[in-house]
Structure formats: structure tokens, C-alpha cells
C-alpha positions as CSV (number, residue, x, y, z in Angstrom):
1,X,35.1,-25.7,8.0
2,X,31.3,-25.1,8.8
3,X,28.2,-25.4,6.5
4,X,24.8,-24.6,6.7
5,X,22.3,-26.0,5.4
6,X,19.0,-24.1,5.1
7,X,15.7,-26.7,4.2
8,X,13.0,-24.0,4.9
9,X,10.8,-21.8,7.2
10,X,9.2,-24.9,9.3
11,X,12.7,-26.6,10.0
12,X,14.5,-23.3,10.9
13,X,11.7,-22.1,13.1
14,X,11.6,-25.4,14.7
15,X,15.0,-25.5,15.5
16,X,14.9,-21.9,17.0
17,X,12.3,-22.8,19.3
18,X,14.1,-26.0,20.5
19,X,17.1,-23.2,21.1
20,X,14.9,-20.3,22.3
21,X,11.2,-21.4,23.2
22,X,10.1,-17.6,23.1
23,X,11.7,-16.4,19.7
24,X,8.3,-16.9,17.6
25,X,6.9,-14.4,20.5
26,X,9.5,-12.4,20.8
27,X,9.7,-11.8,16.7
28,X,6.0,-11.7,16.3
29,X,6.0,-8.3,18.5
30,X,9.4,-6.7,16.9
31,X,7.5,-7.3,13.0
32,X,4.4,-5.7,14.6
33,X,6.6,-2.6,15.8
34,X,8.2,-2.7,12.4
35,X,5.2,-2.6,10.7
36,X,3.8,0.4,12.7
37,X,7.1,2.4,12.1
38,X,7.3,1.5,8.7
39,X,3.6,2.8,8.0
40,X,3.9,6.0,10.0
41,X,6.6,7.0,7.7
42,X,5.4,6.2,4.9
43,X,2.0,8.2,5.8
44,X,4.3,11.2,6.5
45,X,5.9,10.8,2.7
46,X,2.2,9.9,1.4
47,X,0.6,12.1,-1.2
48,X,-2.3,14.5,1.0
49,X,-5.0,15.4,-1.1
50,X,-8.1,17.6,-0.4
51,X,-8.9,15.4,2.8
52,X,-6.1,13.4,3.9
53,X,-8.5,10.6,3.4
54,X,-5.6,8.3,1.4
55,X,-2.8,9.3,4.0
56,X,-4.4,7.8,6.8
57,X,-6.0,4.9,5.9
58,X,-2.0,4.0,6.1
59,X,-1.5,1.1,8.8
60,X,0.6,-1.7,9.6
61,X,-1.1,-4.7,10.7
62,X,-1.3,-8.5,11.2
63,X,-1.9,-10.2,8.1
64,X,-3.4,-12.9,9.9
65,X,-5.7,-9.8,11.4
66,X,-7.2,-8.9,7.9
67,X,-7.8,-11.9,5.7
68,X,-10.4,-10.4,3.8
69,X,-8.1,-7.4,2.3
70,X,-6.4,-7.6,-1.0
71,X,-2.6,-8.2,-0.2
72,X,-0.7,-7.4,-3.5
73,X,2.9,-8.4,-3.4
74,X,3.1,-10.7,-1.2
75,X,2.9,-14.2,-1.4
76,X,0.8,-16.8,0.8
77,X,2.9,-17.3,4.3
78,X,3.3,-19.9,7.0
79,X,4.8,-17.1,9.2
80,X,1.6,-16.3,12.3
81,X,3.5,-13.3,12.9
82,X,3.8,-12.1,9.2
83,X,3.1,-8.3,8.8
84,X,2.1,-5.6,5.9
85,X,1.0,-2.4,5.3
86,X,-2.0,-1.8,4.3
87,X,-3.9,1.0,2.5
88,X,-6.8,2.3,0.4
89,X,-6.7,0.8,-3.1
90,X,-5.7,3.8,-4.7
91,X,-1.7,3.5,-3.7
92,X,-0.9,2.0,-6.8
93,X,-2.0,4.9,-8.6
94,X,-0.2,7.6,-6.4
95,X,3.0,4.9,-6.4
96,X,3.4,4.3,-10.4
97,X,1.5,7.4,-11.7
98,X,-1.2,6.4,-14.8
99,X,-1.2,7.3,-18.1
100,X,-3.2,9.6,-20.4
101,X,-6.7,7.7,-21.2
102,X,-9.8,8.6,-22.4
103,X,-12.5,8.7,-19.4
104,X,-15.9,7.3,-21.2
105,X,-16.7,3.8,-20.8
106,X,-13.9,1.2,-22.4
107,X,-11.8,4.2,-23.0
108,X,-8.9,1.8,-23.6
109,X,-10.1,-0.6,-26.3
110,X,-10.0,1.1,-29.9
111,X,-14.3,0.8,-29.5
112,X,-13.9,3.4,-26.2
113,X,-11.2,5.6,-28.8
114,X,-13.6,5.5,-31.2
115,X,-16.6,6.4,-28.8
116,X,-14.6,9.0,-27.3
117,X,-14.3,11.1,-30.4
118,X,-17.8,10.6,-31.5
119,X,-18.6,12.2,-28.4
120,X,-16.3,14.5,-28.3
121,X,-14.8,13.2,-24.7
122,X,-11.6,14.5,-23.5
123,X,-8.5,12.8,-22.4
124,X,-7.6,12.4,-18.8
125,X,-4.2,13.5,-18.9
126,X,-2.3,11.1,-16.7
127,X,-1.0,11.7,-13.2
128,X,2.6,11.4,-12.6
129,X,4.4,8.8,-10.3
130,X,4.1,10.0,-6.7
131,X,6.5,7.2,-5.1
132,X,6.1,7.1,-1.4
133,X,5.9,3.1,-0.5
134,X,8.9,1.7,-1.7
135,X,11.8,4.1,-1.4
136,X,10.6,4.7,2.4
137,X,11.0,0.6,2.5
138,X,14.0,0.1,0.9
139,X,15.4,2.8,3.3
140,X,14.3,1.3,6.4
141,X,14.5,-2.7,5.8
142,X,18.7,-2.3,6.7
143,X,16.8,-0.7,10.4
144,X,13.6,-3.5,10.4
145,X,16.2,-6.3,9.5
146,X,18.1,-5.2,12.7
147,X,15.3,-5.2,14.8
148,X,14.2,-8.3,14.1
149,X,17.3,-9.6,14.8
150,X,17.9,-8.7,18.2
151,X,14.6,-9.7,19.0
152,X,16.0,-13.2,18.0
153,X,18.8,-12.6,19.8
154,X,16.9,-11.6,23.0
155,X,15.4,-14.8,22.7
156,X,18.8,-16.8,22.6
157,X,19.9,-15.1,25.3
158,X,16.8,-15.2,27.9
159,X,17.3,-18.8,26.3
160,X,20.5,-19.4,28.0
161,X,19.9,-17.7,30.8
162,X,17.2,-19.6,31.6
């Protein structure tokens, strides 16, 4: 019978290298490709608007190469070759919709509800969900998995080879 024990990133990356010296390298460029696939179609799912402004500021990048952006979802990483994708702030909006609110200034404390009918200010009546990020993710992580993992296993067997 075989077990595995798993005790973390550092060990299992340190044992790969002992196996395959160039599977850090080798991983690091399939993730980037990943990345860039993975942002192209999700920029052809994206929401357009008026100028197209919000669709292409859609890349796939380096986390490591953008340090100063806002990364939501993901948590802090050992990982050099980690990826993301990365776009204007406003995806959160087009991704989960928002809900009807009143536009004048603290609009959603009951002192903005009570301004807004003083002054006669109308509701902003929502905008619906536009999902675009996540189901394009969840339908390409069986493909990004994949590649990945014959990046590993080129590494193994140049490895052997070698």
C-alpha cells in the first residue's frame, strides 16, 4: 500500500526540483499562458459599454509584476510564478449586479434616505448581474489544470532524460 503525505508548498516544490531542476521554470511559463488565455476569454464574454474601456483593461499578469494593484480573492502566495487577472475596479459591479440606491451623498444610511426625499433625489435603480469572470473560469480550470500538468511532466521527463 502507498501513502502520501503532503506538508506544504515549500516541501513539495523542493522535492520537485531535487526530481526536475526546471519544473519551477517550466510551470512559471505554462500559468503565464494560462493566465493570458483565461483573460482573453473572459474579455470576449465581458460587458462592452460605450467605449470598450472596461473590456480591455482585461489582462493576465504576474502578480509578482503588479504589487501595487488591489488583488481581491486571493490570498498572500509563496508561489514566484503565481498569476491573476486583473481589471478595472468596476468588475465587481458588472460580476454581481448592484442594488437599487439612492444617488446623493450617504444614500445608504437612513440620514442619505431621509436627505434623498427632502431633495426630491431619485433612486438609481440597480443594474443586474452581468457574470462574465467566474463561469469562463470554472469552465476552463479542468483545461489550465491540464496544462499545468504537463508542464510538470515535461520537467520530469527532460529530468530523466537528462
Amino acid at each position: 500500500m502507498m501513502t502520501a503525505e503532503l506538508r506544504g508548498r515549500d516541501a513539495l516544490m523542493r522535492r520537485l526540483n531535487q526530481l526536475a531542476p526546471n519544473v519551477e521554470k517550466y510551470t512559471a511559463e505554462a500559468k503565464l499562458k494560462a493566465a493570458d488565455m483565461l483573460a482573453d476569454e473572459i474579455r470576449s464574454r465581458a460587458p462592452t459599454g460605450a467605449t470598450l474601456d472596461y473590456m480591455e483593461s482585461i489582462d493576465g499578469d504576474l502578480l509578482s509584476s503588479r504589487p501595487a494593484q488591489e488583488q481581491v480573492g486571493t490570498r498572500a502566495t509563496k508561489d514566484p510564478g503565481a498569476t491573476g487577472i486583473f481589471a478595472k475596479f468596476i468588475w465587481r459591479f458588472l460580476e454581481f449586479g448592484t442594488a437599487p440606491h439612492y444617488t446623493t451623498k450617504g444614500g445608504g444610511t437612513v440620514a442619505g434616505k431621509k436627505q434623498a426625499t427632502i431633495s426630491q433625489v431619485k433612486m438609481h435603480p440597480g443594474m443586474p448581474a452581468q457574470p462574465h469572470i467566474f463561469p469562463t473560469y470554472r469552465a476552463a480550470k479542468p483545461r489550465i489544470r491540464r496544462m499545468i500538468l504537463a508542464a510538470v511532466n515535461k520537467a520530469v521527463r527532460e529530468a530523466r532524460r537528462g
